[in-house]
Structures are given as C-alpha cells and as structure tokens.
C-alpha positions as CSV (number, residue, x, y, z in Angstrom):
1,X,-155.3,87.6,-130.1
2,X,-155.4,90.9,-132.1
3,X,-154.2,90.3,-136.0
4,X,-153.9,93.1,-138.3
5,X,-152.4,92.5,-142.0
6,X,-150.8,95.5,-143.9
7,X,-149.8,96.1,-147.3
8,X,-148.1,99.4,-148.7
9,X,-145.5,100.7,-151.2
10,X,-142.0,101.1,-149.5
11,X,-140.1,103.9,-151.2
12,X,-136.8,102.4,-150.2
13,X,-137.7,99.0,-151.7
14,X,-139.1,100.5,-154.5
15,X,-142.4,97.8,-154.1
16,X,-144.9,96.5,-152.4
17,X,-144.3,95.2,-148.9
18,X,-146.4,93.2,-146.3
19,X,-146.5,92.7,-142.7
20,X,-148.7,90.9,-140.3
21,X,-149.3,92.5,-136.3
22,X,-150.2,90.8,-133.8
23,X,-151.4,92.6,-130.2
24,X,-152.8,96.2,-129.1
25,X,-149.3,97.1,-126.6
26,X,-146.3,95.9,-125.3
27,X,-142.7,95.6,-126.3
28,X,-141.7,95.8,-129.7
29,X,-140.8,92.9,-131.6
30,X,-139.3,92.5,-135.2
31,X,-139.7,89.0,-135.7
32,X,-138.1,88.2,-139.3
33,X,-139.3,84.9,-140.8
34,X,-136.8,81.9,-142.2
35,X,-134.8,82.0,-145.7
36,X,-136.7,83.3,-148.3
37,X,-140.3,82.6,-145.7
38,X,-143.3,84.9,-145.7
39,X,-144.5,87.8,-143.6
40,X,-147.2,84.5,-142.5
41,X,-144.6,82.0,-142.0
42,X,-143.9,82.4,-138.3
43,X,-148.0,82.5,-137.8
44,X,-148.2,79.5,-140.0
45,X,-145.5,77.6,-137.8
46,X,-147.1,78.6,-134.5
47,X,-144.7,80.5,-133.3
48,X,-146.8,83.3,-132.5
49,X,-149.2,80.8,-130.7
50,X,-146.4,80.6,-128.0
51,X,-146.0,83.5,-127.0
52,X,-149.9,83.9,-127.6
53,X,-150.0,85.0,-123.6
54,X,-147.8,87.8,-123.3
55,X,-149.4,89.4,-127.1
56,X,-153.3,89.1,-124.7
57,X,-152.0,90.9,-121.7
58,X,-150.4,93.8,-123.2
59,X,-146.9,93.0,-122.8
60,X,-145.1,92.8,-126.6
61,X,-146.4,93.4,-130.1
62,X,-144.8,91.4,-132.8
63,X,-144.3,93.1,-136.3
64,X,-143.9,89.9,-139.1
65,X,-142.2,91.5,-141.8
66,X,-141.7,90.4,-145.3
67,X,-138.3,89.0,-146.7
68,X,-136.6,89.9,-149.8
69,X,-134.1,87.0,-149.2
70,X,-135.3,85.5,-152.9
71,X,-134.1,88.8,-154.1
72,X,-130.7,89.7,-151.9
73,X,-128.7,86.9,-150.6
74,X,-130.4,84.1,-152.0
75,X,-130.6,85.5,-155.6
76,X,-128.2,83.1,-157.0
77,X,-129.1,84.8,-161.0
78,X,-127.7,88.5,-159.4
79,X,-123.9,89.3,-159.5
80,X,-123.2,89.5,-155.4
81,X,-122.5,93.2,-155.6
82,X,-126.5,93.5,-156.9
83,X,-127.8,90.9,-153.9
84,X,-126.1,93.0,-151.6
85,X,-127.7,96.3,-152.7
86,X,-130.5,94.9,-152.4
87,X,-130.7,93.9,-148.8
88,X,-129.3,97.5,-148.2
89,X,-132.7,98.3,-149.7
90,X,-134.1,96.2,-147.0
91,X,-131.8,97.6,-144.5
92,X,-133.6,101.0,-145.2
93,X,-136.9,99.8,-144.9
94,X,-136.4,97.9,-141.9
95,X,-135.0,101.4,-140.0
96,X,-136.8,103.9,-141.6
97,X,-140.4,102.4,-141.8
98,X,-140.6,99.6,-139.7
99,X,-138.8,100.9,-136.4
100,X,-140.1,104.3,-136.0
101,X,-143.7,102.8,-136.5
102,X,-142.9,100.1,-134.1
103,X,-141.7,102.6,-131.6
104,X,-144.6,105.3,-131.8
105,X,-147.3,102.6,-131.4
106,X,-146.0,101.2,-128.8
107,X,-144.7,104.4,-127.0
108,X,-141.4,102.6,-126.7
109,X,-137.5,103.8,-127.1
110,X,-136.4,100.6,-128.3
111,X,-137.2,97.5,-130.1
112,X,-136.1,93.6,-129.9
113,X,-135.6,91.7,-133.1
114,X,-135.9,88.0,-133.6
115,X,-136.1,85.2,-135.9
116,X,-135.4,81.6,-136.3
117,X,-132.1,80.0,-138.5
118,X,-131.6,82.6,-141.4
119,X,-134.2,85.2,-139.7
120,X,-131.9,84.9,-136.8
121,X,-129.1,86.7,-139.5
122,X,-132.0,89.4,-140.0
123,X,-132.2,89.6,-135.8
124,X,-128.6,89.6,-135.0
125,X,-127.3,92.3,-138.1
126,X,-130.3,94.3,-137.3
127,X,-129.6,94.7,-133.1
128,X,-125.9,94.8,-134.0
129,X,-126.2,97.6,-136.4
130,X,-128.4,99.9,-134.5
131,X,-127.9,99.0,-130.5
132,X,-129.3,102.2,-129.9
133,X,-132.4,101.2,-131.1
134,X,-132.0,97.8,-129.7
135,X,-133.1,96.6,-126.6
136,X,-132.9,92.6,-127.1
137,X,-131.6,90.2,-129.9
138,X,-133.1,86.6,-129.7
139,X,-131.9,83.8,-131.9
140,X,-133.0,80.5,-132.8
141,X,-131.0,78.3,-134.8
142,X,-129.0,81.1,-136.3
143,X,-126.9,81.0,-139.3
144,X,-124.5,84.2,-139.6
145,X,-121.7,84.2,-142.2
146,X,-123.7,85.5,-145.5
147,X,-120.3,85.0,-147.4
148,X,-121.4,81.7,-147.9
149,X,-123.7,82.7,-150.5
150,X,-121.5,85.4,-152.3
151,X,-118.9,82.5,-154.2
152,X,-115.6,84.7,-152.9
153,X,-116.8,87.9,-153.9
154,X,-116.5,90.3,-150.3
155,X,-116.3,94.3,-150.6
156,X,-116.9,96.5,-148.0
157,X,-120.7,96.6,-147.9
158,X,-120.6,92.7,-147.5
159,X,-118.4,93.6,-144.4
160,X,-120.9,96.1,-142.7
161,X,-124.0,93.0,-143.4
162,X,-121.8,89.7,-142.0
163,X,-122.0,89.9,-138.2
164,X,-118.8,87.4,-138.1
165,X,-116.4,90.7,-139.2
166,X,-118.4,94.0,-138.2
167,X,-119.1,92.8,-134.9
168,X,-115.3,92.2,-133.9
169,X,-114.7,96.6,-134.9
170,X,-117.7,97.9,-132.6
171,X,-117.2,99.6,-130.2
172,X,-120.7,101.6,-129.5
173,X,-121.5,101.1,-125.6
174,X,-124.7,100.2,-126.6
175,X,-123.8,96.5,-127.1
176,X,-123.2,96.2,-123.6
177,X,-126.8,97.3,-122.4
178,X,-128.5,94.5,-124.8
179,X,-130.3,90.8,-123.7
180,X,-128.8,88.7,-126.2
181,X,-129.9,85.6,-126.6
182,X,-127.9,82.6,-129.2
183,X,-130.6,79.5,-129.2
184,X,-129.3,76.5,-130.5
185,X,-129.4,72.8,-130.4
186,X,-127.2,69.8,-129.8
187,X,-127.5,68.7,-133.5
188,X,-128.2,71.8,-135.5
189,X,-126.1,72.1,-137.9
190,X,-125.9,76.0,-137.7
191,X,-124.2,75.2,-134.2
192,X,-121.0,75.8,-134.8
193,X,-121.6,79.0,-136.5
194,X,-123.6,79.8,-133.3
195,X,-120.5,78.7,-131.3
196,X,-118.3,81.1,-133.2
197,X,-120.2,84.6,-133.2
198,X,-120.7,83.9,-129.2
199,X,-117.2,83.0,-129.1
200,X,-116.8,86.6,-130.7
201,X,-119.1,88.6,-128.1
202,X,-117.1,86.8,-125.0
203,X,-113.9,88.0,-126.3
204,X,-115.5,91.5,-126.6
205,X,-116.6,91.2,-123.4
206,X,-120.1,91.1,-124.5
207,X,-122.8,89.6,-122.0
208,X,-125.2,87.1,-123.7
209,X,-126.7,83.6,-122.9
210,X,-125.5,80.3,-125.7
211,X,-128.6,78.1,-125.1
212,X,-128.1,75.1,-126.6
213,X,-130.8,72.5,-126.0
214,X,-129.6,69.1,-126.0
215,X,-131.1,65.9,-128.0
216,X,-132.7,68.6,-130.0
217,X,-132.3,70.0,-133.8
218,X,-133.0,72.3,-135.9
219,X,-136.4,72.5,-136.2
220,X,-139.8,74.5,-135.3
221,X,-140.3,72.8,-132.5
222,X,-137.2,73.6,-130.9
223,X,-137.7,76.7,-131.6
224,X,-141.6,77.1,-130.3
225,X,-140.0,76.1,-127.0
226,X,-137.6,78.7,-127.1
227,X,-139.0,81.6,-127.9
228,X,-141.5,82.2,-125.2
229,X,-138.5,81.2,-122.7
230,X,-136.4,84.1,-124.3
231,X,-139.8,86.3,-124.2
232,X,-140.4,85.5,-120.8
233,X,-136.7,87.3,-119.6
234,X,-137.7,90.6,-120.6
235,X,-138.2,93.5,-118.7
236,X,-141.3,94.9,-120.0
C-alpha cells in the first residue's frame, strides 16, 4: 500500500500542517482523525488497514489530515469566540488546500469525508457545508453539537459550524444527491446525538442510512468493521 507523508506551511492556518496519503488513484477521501488525534492516528488504529484493498486496486485515496481540535473547540484556555475562529482557519484550509489537491490528483469532481466520533463532526460539517463538493459523508460514532464545549456562548459563526442548527436552513439541492452514512452502536454513548441529526435529515427529506450495530460500543473496532462496509457502497 502506497504511503506518502507531507508537511507544509498553510497560509490560512498561519503554520505548519501535516498529512499522510495513502494510494496512487481512486475516490477521494478526507478522513479526519478523533478529538484532538493526529494526521497518523487513523493509520495507527488500523483503520486504513481495512480498507487496505480498495487503496491496492485503484479505487479511493485517503488524505489524513491534521487536527487543530487542541487549538479550536477543545481549547478550553481560549474565550469561545477565539476557538471558533480558529476552526474557521481550519475550515479554509480544509477547502482551499486540501480539496482542490484532492480533486486534481485524483481527476475527480467531488470528494467524500469521513472520520470516527469527533472526526465524524469534521465529516458531517464539512459534506454539509460544501455538497457541491461532496459526494459521500461517512460517520462512525459521531458526536455533532459543538455547543457543548462553548459554556453558553453561541453567535452566528457557531451556528454555521453546529450541524444540529445549519442543517435544518439548507436548502441546496445538493444534499439530496449525497451517500450519507450515520454509524453507530447499540451502547455508544454518542447515539442519541446520532439519533437526533438523522432524525433532522428525515424530516428534511434527506436520504441516508442510521447503522447502528447492536451489542457494540464505541470503539475502534466497531469502527474498523464499519468503514470498509460504508467504502464498499460507493460508486467508484
């Protein structure tokens, strides 16, 4: 399996940034690591390994960004106003370096994002943001509603980053070409979050599959059996 490691200066982060590759073609996928994890992390977990198959023949190329989690939502010594510009930093980086790399090596029109528990955040405000650009959203374990983290403070740019609230105003047709995936598990403890923003794209009218796997948790290994199911629906 082809690895490659990058490392260069994003100007809308203002700092270094890393990333790991892994494959030579395929569909694109942004596959965001846990809270506050590494650009390794879902290498060092074996996620990758799963899907080890499709990366050999060609099919998708994964792009492991880094996280500024320890700097944006999770930067409990920031005033909420600052943790939030911050991920809009991210935001920037994300759409104007990652994707349009993404999309000229692979010769694609559209990428999938994905990531387990608080990656799954990254996934689902990334594909809901852009569903032009978006071709699948997959899930694992997904926590949504970053107000948690803000102590009551909400303005509007917390609005346009909490799935929960800015996916209930779309109304780009977009959403409606998407393969949307929610994994869960019968005692993850993120499942009634899960429950909630599916709840959401059913009102909407929005076409997606809730997995929840049942006797299961939250955990890597749910997730290693997931992902390669969720790969394996694609239309490459």
């Amino acid at each position: 399996m082809k690895e490659e490691y990058f490392k260069w200066f994003s100007p809308n982060l203002g700092q270094d940034t890393e990333m790991l590759v892994f494959g030579h073609s395929g569909y694109p996928i942004i596959l965001f690591p846990t809270s506050m994890g590494r650009f390794y992390q879902n290498r060092d977990f074996k996620l990758i390994d799963t899907v080890q198959w499709f990366i050999d023949n060609g099919l998708i190329k994964i792009y492991c960004p880094d996280s500024i989690d320890s700097q944006s939502w999770y930067a409990k010594h920031l005033h909420p106003g600052e943790r939030v510009k911050n991920h809009i930093k991210y935001d920037k980086m994300i759409m104007e370096e990652l994707v349009p790399r993404a999309l000229a090596e692979t010769g694609k029109s559209k990428v999938a994002f994905a990531g387990c528990s608080f990656g799954a955040y990254h996934a689902t405000t990334f594909g809901f943001r852009y569903p032009s650009k978006t071709g699948y959203i997959f899930n694992m374990g997904g926590a949504y509603d970053v107000t948690e983290h803000l102590g009551g403070y909400y303005d509007d740019n917390v609005y346009y980053f909490n799935p929960p609230d800015f996916i209930k105003g779309l109304n780009d047709p977009a959403i409606y070409d998407m393969g949307i995936v929610f994994g869960s598990a019968e005692h993850d403890f993120c499942l009634t979050d899960t429950k909630k923003l599916s709840d959401i794209l059913k009102n909407k009218g929005v076409s997606h599959w809730l997995d929840v796997r049942m006797g299961e948790t939250h955990d890597w290994p749910v997730w290693r059996n997931q992902f390669p199911h969720y790969v394996s629906l694609m239309k490459f």
